[in-house]
N, C-alpha and C positions, 0 to 999 in steps of 0.2 A: 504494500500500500504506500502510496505517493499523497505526503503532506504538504503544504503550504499552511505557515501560520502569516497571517497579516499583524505585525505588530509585536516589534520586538521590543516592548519595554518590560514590568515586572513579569504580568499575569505570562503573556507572549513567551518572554525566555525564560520560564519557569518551565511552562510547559514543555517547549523543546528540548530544556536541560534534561526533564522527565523522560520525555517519550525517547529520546538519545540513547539513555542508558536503561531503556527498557527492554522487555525478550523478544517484544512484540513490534516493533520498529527497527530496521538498519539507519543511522544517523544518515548515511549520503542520500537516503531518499527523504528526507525532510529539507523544507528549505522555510527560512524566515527572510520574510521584506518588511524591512523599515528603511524612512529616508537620512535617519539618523547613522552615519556611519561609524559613529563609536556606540552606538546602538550591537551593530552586526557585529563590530568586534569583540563586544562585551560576549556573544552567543557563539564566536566562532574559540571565543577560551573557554566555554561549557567541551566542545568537542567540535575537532576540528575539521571533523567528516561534512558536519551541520553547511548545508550549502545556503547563501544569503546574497540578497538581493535588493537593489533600491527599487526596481520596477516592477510595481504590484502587478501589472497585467503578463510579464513576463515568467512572473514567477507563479502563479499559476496555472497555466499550461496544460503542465504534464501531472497536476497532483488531480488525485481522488478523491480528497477531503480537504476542503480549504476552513479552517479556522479565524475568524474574526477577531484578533484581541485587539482593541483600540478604545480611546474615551468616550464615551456616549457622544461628546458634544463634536468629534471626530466623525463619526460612522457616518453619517450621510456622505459626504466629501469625500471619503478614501472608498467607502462601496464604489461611488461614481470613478474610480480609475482602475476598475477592471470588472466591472457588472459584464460589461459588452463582452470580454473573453469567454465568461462561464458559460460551461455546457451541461445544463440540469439537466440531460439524457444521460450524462455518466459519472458527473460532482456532485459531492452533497456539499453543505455548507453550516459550519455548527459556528453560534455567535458568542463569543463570551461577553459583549455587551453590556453591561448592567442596564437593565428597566426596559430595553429595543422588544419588544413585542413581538410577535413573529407578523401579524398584522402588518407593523410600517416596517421591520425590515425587508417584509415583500414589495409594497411600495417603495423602495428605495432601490431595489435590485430591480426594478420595472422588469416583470418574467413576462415571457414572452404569453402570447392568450395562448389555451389549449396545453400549456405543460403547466406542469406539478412538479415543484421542487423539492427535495429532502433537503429539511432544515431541522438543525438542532437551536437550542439553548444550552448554553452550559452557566452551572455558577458554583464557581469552588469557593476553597480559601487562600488566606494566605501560606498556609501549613503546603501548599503546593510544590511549593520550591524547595521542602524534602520528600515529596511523596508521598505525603502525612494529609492529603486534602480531604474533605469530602465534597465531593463533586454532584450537585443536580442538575439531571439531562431532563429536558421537555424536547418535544419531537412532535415533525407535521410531515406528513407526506414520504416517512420513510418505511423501508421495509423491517420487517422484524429481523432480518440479517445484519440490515446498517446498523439497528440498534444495540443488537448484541456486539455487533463488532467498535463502537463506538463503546460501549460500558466496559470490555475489554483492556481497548486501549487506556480507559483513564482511571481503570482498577489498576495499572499499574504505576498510579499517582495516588494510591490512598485507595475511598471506597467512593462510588456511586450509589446512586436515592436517583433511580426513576418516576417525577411527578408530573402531573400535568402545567400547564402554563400557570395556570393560579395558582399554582402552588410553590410559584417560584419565588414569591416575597416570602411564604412563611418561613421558605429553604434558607433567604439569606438571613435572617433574623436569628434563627437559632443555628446557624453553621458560621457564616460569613461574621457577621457581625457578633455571633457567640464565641468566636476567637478570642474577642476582645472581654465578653464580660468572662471569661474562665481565666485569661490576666488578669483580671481588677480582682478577681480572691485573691489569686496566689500571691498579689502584690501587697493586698493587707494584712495576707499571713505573714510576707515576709517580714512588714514592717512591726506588728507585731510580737515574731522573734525578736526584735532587737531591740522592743521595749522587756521582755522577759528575761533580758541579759544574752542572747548568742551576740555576734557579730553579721554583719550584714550580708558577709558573705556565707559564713556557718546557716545562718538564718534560711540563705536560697536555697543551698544544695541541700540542708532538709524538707525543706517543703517541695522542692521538685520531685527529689524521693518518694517523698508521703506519697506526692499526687501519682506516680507513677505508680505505687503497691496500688493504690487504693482503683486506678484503671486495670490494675491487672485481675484484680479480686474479680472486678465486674465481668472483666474478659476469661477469664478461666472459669468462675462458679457459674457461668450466665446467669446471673442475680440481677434485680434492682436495687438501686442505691440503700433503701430504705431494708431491706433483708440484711445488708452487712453491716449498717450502723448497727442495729437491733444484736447483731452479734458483740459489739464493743460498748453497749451502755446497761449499769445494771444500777439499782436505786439506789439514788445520792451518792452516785461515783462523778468524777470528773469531767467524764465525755457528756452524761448528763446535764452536769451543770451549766456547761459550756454550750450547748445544744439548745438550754433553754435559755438562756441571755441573749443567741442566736436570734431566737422567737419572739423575745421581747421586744429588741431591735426590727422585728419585720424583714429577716434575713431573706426566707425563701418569697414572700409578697415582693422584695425589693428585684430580686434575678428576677421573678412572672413577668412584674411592670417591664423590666428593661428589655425584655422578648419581644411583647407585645408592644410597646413603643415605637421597638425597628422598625415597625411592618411597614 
């Protein structure tokens, strides 16, 4: 399979850094176009196979799968310098976009009357750029082969969550944007240790720990959170106590709000 990514800035040379060193991609048939040429060179030091490009319309071509990563306020503009190459008899087209609907990314790619294009939606995280993402695919007009072979490819960056289009806010909120609030704990635990006497370095790498057993607990017992606290709290012990000052503060009410805010 023959990639084109349009837009080599983060999301862009994440992904190609990904799919590079994946099983499931050879790096010489992946190519990135950006107009940035320290852009390209930044992706041609991911791996030097990764073939790149200033001309969008040239570098699409010969791919199978063109990928979109560029700014919203970008995507109409850079669609327009190579809409007129693609051939929706035999490219599909996945957008990492943020908010592009598939609605106006069709108006923007003017398809011709009478064809149907395979279009993705992608929305990861930042966690991409080690292959730690969780990635949601929305999808229009493809086949259940493109989509397997699409969920494929970006299980090899973490995991996928096949949703429908609406359900591509809830996705960024609790994934996207919940990178951030799963930092805003770790960050008041750390500060924390270091009002309890560690130092602030002592302070991280145990709370990185912690959070790492306490992911793996989940990931080995297939539990819910609430099954293995219940294993570490027993009446008027510590974790207890702590649990409940948690609650008085509006600990778990405060993460809901900040989910449901994102949307």
């Amino acid at each position: 399979m023959k990639i084109t990514i349009i837009g080599g800035g983060n999301i862009g040379g994440a992904i190609a850094s990904g799919l590079a060193a994946s099983t499931l991609v050879n790096a010489a048939d992946l190519t990135v176009a950006d107009c940035s040429q320290a852009a390209l060179a930044r992706i041609k030091g991911y791996n030097a196979q990764i073939q790149t490009s200033q001309n969008n319309a040239e570098a699409i071509k010969q791919a199978d799968l063109v990928i979109l990563a560029v700014k919203p306020w970008l995507a109409e503009e850079v669609i327009g310098t190579f809409r007129a190459q693609m051939d929706f008899t035999r490219q599909q087209l996945a957008s990492v976009v943020a908010g592009l609907r598939f609605e106006s990314l069709k108006a923007m790619l003017q398809i011709p009357s009478g064809v149907t294009p395979a279009l993705f939606r992608l929305i990861p995280n930042t966690a991409i750029s080690l292959r730690e993402s969780v990635t949601f695919i929305a999808h229009e007009g493809t086949s259940d082969a493109q989509i397997q072979t699409l969920e494929e490819l970006f299980n090899q960056l973490g995991k996928t969550v096949l949703v429908t289009e609406e359900m591509m806010i809830a996705g960024t909120s609790l994934s996207s944007c919940g990178i951030a609030f799963a930092l805003k704990f770790l960050d008041a635990s750390m500060k924390a240790g270091v009002e309890v006497g560690f130092t602030e370095e002592e302070s991280r790498e145990i709370v990185m720990q912690t959070m790492q057993g306490a992911l793996a607990l989940l990931s080995q017992n297939h539990t819910m959170p609430q099954t293995e606290i219940d294993k570490v709290t027993t009446p008027g012990g510590l974790t207890l106590k702590g649990l409940e000052a948690m609650a008085e503060n509006n600990f778990s009410e405060a993460v809901r709000a900040g989910v449901l805010k994102s949307r």
